[in-house]
N, C-alpha and C positions, 0 to 999 in steps of 0.2 A: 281302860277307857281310851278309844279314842283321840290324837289331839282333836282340838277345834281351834277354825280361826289363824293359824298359822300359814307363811307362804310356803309355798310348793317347794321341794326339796331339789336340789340343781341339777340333779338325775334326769327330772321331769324335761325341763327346758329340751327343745330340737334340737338335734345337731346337723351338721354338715359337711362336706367334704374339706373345709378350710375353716370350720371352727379348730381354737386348740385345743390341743388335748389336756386334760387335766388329770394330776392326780388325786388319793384318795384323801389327802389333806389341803390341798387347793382348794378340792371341791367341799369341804368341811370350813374352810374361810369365807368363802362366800356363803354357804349356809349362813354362818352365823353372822354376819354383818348382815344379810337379809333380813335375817331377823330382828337383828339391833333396828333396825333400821324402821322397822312396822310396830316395832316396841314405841320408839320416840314418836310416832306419830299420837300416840295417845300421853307419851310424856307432852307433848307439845299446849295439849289441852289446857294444863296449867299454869302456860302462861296467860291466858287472855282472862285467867280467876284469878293471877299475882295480879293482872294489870288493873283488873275491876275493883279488888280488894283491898290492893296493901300500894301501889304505884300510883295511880292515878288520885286517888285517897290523901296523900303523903303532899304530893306535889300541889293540889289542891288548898289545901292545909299551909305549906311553907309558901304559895307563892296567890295565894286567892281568888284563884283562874282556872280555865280549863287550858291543857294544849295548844300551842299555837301554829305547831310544826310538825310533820314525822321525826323530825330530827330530834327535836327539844323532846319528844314521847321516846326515842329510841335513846338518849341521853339516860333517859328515869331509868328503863326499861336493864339499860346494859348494868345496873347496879343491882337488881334483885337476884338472889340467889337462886332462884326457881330456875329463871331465864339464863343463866349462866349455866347451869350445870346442862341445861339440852341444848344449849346452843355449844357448848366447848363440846358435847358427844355427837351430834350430827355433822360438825367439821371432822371429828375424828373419824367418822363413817366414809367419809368423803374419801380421806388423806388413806387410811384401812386400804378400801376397794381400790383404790391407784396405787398403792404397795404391791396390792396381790395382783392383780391384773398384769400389771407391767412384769415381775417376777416370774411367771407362769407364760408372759411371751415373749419375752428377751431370752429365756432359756430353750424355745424352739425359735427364733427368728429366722435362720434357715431356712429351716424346715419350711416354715409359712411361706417363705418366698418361693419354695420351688412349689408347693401346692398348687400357690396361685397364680404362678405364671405360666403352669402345664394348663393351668385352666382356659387362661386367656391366653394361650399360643395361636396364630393364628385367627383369630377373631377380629372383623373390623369394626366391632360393636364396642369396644371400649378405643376414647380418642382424647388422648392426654397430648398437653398443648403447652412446650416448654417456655413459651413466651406469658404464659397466665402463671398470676401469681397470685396467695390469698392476700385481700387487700390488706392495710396495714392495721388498720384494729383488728382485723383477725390476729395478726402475728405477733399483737400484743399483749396478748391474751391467752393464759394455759385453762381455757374453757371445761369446768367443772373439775378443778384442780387435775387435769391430767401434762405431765409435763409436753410441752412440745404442741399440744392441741392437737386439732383434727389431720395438720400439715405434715408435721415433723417427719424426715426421714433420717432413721442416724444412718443409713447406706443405701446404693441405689438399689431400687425396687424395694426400699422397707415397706412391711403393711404391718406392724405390732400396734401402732396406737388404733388402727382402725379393728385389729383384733381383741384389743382387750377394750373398747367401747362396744365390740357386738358380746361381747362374753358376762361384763359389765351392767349392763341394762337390767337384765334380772337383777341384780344386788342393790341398785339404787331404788328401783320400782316395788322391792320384795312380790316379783312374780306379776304384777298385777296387768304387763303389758302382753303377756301370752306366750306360747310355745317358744316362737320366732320372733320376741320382744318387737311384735310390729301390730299392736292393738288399736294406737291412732291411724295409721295407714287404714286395718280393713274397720276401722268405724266411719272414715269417711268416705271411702270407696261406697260401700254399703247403702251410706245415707244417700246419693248422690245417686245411683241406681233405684233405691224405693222408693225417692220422691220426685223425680223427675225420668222417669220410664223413656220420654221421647227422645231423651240425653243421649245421644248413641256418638260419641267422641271419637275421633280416626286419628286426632295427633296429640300427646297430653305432655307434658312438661312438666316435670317435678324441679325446682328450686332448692338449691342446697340440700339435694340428695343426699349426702354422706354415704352410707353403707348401703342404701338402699332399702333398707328394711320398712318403711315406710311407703316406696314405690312400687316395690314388687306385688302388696295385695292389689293397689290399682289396678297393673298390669294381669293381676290372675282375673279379677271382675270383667276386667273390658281385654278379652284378649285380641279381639281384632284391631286396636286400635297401637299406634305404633309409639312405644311410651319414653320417655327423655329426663335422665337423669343427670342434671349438672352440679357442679361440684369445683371448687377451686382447689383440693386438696386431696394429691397424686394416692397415697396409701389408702384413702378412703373409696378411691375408682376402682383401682386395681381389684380392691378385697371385694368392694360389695359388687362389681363386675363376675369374678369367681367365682360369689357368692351365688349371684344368678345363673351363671350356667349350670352351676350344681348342682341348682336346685328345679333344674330343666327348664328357665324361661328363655325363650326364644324372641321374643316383642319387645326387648327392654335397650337401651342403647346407654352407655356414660360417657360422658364428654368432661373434660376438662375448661369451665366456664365462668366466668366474670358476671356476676346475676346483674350489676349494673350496665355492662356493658355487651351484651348480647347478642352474638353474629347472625342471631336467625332473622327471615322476613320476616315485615310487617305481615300480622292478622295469617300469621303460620300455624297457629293451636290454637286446640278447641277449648282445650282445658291446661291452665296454670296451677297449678298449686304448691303451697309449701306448708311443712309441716314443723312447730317450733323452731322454725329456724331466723323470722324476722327480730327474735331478742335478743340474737348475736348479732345484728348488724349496728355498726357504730355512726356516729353523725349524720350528715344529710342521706344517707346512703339509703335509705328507707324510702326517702320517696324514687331516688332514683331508679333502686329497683322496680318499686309501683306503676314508674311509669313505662320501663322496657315492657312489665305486663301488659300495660295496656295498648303497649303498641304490638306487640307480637301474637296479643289475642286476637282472634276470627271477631266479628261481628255474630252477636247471637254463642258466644261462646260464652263460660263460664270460668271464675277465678273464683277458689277458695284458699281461706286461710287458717291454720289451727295453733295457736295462740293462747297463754295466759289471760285471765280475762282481764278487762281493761278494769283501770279503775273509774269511780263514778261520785256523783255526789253522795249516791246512795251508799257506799261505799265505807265503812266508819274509816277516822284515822289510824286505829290500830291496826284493823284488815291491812289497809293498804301497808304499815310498815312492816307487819310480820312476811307478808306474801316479798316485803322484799331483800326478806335474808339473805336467798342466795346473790344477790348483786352484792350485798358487801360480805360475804364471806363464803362465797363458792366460784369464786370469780366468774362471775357473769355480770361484767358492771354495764352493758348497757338495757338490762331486764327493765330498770326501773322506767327508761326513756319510754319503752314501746306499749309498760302500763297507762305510762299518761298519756298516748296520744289517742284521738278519740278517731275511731277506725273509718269511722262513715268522712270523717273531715279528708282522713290520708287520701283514702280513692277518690270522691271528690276532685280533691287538688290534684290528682293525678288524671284525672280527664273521665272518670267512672260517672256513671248516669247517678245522684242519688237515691233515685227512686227508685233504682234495681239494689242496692244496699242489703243483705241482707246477715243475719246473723243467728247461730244457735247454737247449741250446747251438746257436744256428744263424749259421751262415753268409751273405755277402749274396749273392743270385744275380746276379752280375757278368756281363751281355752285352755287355759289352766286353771280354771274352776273347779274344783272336786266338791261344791256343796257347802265346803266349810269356810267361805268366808262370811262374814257377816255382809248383811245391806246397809247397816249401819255404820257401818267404820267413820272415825272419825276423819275429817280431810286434813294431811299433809300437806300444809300451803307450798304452794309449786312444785311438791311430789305428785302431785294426787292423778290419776289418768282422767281428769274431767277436767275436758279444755271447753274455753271458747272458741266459736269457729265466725268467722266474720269474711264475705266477698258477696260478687256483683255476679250478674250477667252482663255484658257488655252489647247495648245497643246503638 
């Protein structure tokens, strides 16, 4: 019999001329943390039945109240056995794929370097800028336990972290983000094209591009238009610049760039966007950015963004504390900031009309489908490929 319901076996996943190469037990590690991985999503189910049943029940009972905190509910929460054993297995999933990952590119680092730099020889499409630097919460930060983050070089011209975050993505997503683990790229690309036909964009700007995987369906959707990938972090230009040429695009440019601080003109792009990337940025930095967008967008141009959904009143306290695991144990601690803040207020106060505000929900286009997944899968709170997407037109 058939399996059913399982993710795609790492075989499937695209490659390209400056992914690594894997062996035939490399690629057997990551299977099977893929899999761990879409297992716990349906262990996870049981906690919000400890919490209904045996947690909230308890605490009820010894204190004659409901909740008054996520903390005080995440206090009960870290004592139930249930919650304990999927939460000690999902950091181990975590800490697993950064084992193997790292392993499997620090033993061709070389290699990778001369792949990618035969790639980008001569190109003046990649423009790394040794005065920019990722600001300091970035670099305080080993973002999704990966040592070193999106920056780190251990020599010059390293690209291994930015190699094992493109290798990587299948095993955290178990498959669900597609061939080229770029399934939020072409779902907003796509949305942006069918529901606004008259949209015909000539200069786009992607926001903390990293590898690009995300900007490149843009760039395949809208190929006449001339697309901009920035990035504060040298190994992630380099690769996903490579990446690109590899992969034959020609319209795509990576710059080495400070999202706060922005050397382009006023009202220069038609189109802004970034993709999960506002829940790594730390303190005021949020609006700052918001606001280079809105000065460096065209009039009659458009800004999206794809994003976690926010939280709401509607919102129970439990949602919101589960959804914010990874901020305290996947190191991702400013997640929780960018759930609270209410999207329509950010643009707003950043100079956005609110009456062009607008917000929706998309899904990633997964062509690794083979039929057998379920429609019902239960969601992996901040695993799951179903973002919120929230931006303006700017008039």
């Amino acid at each position: 019999m058939a399996a059913k319901n399982l993710p795609p076996t790492y075989d499937k996943i695209a490659k390209h001329a400056v992914f690594p190469e894997m062996t035939h037990d490399e690629k057997a590690r990551y299977n099977f943390i893929a899999n761990l991985n879409k297992h716990l999503a349906h262990v996870s189910q049981g906690n919000a039945l400890a919490f209904e049943n045996e947690v909230k029940p308890a605490f009820k009972n010894e204190h004659g109240r409901d909740f008054n905190s996520k903390d005080e509910l995440g206090d009960a929460m870290a004592k139930n056995l249930h919650y304990q054993s999927w939460s000690a297995l999902r950091r181990c999933t975590m800490e697993m794929r950064q084992q193997a990952g790292r392993s499997l590119t620090y033993r061709q680092a070389a290699e990778l370097k001369e792949k990618v730099d035969a790639l980008n020889a001569g190109k003046d499409t990649l423009i790394l800028n040794d005065d920019v630097s990722p600001p300091p919460y970035l670099q305080a930060v080993d973002n999704h336990l990966m040592p070193g983050s999106y920056h780190t070089e251990l020599f010059e011209g390293d690209v291994c972290n930015a190699a094992n975050y493109d290798g990587g993505l299948f095993v955290t997503t178990a498959g669900l983000l597609g061939r080229y683990s770029d399934g939020g790229g072409q779902a907003i690309a796509q949305w942006v094209k069918n529901e606004n036909s008259h949209f015909q964009p000539k200069r786009i700007l992607d926001i903390g591009c990293g590898m690009g995987h995300n900007t490149l369906p843009i760039a395949k959707l809208f190929p006449d238009a001339e697309v901009i990938g920035i990035d504060t972090g040298k190994p992630m230009l380099r690769y996903g610049h490579a990446r690109a040429v590899a992969l034959g695009y020609d319209n795509v440019k990576f710059m080495q760039v400070e999202a706060s601080e922005m050397p382009f003109e006023d009202e220069s792009f038609d189109w802004i966007q970034t993709t999960m990337f506002l829940h790594e940025t730390g303190g005021k930095s949020i609006y700052n950015i918001m606001r280079e967008i809105y000065r460096c967008l065209k009039p009659g141009g458009l800004t999206m963004h794809i994003e976690q959904p926010q939280y709401t009143d509607d919102m129970s306290m439990y949602e919101q504390w589960i959804r914010d695991w990874d901020a305290y144990n996947n190191s991702e601690p400013y997640w929780s900031k960018m759930h609270d803040i209410d999207p329509k207020d950010l643009m707003a106060d950043c100079g956005f009309n609110p009456a062009e505000f607008m917000q929706i929900g998309v899904k990633a286009i997964n062509d690794l489908d083979d039929g057998t997944q379920k429609s019902d899968e239960p969601e992996d709170h901040g695993r799951s490929p179903i973002w919120n997407v929230f931006g303006a037109w700017k008039k």
